[in-house]
C-alpha positions in Angstrom: 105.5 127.6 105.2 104.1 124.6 107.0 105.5 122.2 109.9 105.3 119.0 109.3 105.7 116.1 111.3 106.5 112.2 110.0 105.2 109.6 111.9 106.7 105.6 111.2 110.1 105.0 109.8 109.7 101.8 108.4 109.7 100.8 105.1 108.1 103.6 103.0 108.9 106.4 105.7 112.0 107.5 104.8 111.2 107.8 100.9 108.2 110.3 102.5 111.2 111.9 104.6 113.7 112.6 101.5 110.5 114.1 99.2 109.7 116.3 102.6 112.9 117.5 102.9 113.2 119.0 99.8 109.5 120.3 99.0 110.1 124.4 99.5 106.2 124.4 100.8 106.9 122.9 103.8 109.5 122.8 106.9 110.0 118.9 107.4 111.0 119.4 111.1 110.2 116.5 113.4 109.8 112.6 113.5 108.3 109.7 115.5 108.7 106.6 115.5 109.0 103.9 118.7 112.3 102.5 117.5 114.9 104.5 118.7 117.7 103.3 116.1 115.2 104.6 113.4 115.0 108.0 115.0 118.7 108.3 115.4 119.2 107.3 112.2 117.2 110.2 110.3 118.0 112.7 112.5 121.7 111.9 111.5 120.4 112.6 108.1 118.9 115.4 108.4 120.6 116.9 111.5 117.6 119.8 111.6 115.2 117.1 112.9 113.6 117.1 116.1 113.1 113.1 117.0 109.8 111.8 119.4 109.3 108.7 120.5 106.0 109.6 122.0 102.8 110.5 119.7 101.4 113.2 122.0 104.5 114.6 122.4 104.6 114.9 118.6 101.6 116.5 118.6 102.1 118.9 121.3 104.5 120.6 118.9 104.2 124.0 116.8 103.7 121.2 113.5 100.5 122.2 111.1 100.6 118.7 109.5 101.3 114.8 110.3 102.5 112.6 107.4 101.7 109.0 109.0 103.3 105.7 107.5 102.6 103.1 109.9 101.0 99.9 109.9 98.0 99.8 108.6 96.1 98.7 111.8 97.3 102.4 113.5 96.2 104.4 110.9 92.8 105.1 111.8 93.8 106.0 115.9 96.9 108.1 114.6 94.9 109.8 112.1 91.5 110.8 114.6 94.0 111.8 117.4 95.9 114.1 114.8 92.7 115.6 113.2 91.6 116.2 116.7 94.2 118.2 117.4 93.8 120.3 114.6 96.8 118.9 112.6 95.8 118.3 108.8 96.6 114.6 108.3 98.2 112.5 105.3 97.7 108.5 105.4 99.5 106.4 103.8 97.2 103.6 102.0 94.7 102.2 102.6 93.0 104.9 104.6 92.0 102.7 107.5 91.3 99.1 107.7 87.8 99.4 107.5 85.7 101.3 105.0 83.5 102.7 108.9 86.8 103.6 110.1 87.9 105.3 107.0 84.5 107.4 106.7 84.4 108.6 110.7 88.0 109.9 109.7 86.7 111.9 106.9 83.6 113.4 108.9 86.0 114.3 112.0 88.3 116.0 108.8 85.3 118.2 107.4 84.0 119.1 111.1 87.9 119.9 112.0 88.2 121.8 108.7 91.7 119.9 108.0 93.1 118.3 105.0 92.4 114.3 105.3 94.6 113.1 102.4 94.9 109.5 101.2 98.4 108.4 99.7 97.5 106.5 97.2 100.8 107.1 94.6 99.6 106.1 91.5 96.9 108.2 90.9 99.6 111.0 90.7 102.0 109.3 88.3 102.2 110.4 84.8 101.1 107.0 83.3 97.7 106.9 85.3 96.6 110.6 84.3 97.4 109.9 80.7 95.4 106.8 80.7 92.4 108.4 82.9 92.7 111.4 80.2 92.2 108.6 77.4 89.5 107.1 78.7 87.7 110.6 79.8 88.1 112.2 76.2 86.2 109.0 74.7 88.7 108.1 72.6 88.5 104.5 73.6 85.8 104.1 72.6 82.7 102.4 74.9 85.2 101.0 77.5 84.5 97.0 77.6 86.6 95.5 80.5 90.1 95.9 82.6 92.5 93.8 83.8 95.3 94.0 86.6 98.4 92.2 87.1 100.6 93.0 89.9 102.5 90.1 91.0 106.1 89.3 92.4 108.1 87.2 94.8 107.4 89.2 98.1 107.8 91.4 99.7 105.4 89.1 102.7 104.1 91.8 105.0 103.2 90.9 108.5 100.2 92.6 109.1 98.2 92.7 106.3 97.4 90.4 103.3 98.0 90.3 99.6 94.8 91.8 99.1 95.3 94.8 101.6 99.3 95.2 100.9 98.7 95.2 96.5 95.0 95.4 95.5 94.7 98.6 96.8 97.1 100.2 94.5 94.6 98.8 91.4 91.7 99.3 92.9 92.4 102.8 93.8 93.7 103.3 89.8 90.5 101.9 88.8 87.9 103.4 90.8 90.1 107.0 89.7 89.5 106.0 86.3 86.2 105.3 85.8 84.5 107.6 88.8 82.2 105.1 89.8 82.2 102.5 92.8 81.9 98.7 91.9 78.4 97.5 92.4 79.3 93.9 92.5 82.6 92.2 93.6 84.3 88.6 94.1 87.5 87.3 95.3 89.2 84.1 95.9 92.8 83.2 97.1 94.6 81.0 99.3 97.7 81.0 101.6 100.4 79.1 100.1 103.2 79.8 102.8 102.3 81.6 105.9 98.5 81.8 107.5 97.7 85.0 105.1 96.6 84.8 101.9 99.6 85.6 99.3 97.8 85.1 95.7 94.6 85.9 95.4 92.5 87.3 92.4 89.3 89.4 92.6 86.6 90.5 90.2 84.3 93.8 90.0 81.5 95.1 88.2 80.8 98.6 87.7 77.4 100.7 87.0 78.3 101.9 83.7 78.8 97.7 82.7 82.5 98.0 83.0 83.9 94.7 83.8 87.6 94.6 85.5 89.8 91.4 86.9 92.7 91.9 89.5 95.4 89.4 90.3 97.9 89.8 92.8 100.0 87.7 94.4 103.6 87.7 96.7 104.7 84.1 95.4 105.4 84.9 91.4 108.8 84.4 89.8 109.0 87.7 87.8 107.8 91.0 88.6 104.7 92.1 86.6 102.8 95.6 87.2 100.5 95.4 84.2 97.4 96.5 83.5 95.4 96.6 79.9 92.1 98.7 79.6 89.8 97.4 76.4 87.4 100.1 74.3 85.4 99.9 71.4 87.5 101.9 69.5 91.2 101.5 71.3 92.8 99.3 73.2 95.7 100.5 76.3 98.7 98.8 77.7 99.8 100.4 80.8 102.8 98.4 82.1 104.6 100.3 85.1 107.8 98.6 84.2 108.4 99.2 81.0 111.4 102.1 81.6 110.8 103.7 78.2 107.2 103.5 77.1 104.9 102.7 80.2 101.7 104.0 78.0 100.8 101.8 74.8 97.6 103.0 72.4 96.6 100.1 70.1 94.6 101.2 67.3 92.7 98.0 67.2 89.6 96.4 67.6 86.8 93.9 66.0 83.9 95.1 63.8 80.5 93.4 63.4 79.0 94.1 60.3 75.2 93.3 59.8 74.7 90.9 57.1 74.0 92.0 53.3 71.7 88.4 53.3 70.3 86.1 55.4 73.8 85.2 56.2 75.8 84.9 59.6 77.0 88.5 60.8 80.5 89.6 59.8 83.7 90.1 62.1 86.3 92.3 60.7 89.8 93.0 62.8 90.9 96.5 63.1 94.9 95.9 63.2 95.9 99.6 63.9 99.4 101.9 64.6 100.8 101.4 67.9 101.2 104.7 69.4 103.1 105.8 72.8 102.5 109.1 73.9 104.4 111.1 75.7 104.6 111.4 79.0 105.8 113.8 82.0 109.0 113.1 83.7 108.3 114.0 87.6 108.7 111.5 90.5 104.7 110.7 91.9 105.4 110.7 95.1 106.8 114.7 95.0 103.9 115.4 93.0 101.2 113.2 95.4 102.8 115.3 98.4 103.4 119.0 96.9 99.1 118.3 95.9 98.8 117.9 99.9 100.9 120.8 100.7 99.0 122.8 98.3 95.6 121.8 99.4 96.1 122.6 102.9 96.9 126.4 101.5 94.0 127.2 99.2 91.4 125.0 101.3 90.5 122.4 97.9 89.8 119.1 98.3 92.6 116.5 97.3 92.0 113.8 94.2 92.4 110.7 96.9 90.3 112.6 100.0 88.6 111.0 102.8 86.2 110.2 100.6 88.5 108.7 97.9 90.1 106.6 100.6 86.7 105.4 102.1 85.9 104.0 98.6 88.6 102.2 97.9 88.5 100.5 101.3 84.5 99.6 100.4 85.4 98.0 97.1 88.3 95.8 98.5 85.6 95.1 101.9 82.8 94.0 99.1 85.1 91.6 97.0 85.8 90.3 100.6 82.8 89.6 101.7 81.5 88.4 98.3 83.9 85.3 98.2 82.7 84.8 102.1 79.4 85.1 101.2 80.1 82.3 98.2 82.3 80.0 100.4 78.4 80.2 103.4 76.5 79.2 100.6 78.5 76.0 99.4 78.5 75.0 103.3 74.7 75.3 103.7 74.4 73.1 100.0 76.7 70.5 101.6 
């Protein structure tokens, strides 16, 4: 059984500290985190808990493993001084905040020979492998495009923006989906409130001519976490929302038919069943973190690896710098 060690108690670290707690793989038996009322408080919770204040300290201790949930500026020093240490290492997402950053962690985790996990969530919820097994078995059809919604009103994060707090999630979905980096990107978005943007929408293109769209955005009246994938043959509505049927296969389409004459070509609408399959009933983040746990024991390589992570942090840096590139251009033709 392995020692693990959580580091940040913020926001997402105690969901991370309940899942730990009751995973029989591991023994979930110490904590950091620079605010002292945070430390008291878990270790009230879970009374078995050793509490550190310092990182070194932390490390200095009999754990295997760090779980790290902190901002996502610490991530990449956290993560090196762990691996260095020969602690195997789970990040929260985004790996690091820059794709460099994010691809010295995963050389330092293969010379180390230690786990260097990336938590991106969604790849292991049931609604995202049913979809991903969809579009692998062909039964879509020639995919055509994707589109992401995933708005609501907040929650503002201080030290990222929209881009870097939501995007990722979609971008780490898609790039799981089709297993192939974007080859072209573009982004635009504003800040409406603060000095970071808070809506902003970007757009990638893919080697196999997939096409997908991404809006996300902090200032939205209703929650949205949509996200519709277009084939040939099928069409998918994935809405993480929907508490009953999160998966939707629409057995429709258009047809062009090659004219009998010298006539215009035909269009004919394929108006299909509706069809929701079934899906598993397991909680992703138990399932994202028993995958870690079980990785570090036979030695394989996790879905969302160092590598994994390093991608995802390329295509959100691309659709970045695309829009920057775009906004230098329209200054120069001024």
């Amino acid at each position: 059984m392995f020692r693990v060690g959580l580091v940040g108690l913020g926001y997402w670290g105690p969901n991370l500290a309940r899942v730990l707690a009751n995973n029989e793989r591991c023994d979930f038996s110490a904590c950091c985190d620079l605010d002292p009322r945070k430390l008291s408080k878990i270790t009230r919770q879970y009374p078995s808990l050793k509490g550190y204040r310092d990182y070194d300290e932390l490390l200095k201790s009999d754990i295997d493993a760090v779980f790290i949930a902190t901002n996502i500026g610490t991530h990449y020093e956290l993560a090196k001084h762990a691996l260095m240490r020969g602690k195997h290492v789970f990040v929260e997402k985004p790996l690091a905040d820059s794709s460099s950053k994010a691809a010295e962690l995963t050389k330092i985790g293969h010379f180390a020979r230690r786990t260097l996990m990336t938590g991106h969530t969604f790849i292991y919820s049931p609604p995202v492998v049913k979809v991903k097994e969809l579009i692998d078995s062909g039964s879509l059809g020639d995919l055509r495009y994707i589109s992401f919604s995933r708005v609501n009103l907040g929650l503002y994060q201080k030290d990222v923006d929209v881009i870097w707090d939501l995007a990722v999630h979609d971008l780490s979905i898609l790039l799981y989906w089709l297993g192939e980096s974007p080859i072209q990107a573009w982004s635009f978005g504003r800040a409406c409130i603060d000095t970071k943007r808070d809506v902003a929408f970007l757009w990638f293109r893919f080697p196999s001519g997939v096409i997908a769209s991404c809006e996300v955005s902090w200032l939205a009246p209703q929650k949205m976490r949509r996200t519709c994938i277009i084939g040939s043959d099928k069409m998918v509505v994935y809405d993480d929302l929907d508490p009953g049927e999160k998966v939707k296969l629409f057995e429709r389409g258009v047809n062009l038919a090659a004219p009998s004459d010298f006539g215009e070509f035909q269009l004919t609408y394929r108006m299909g069943d509706v069809i929701s399959p079934n899906l598993a009933n397991v909680e992703p983040l138990a399932v994202e973190i028993d995958h870690f746990l079980k990785c570090i024991e036979t030695g394989e390589a996790p879905v969302t690896n160092g590598e994994f992570g390093t991608d995802v942090v390329r295509a959100i840096e691309i659709a970045i710098e695309g829009a920057q590139a775009e906004s230098l251009a329209v200054v120069n033709a001024a």
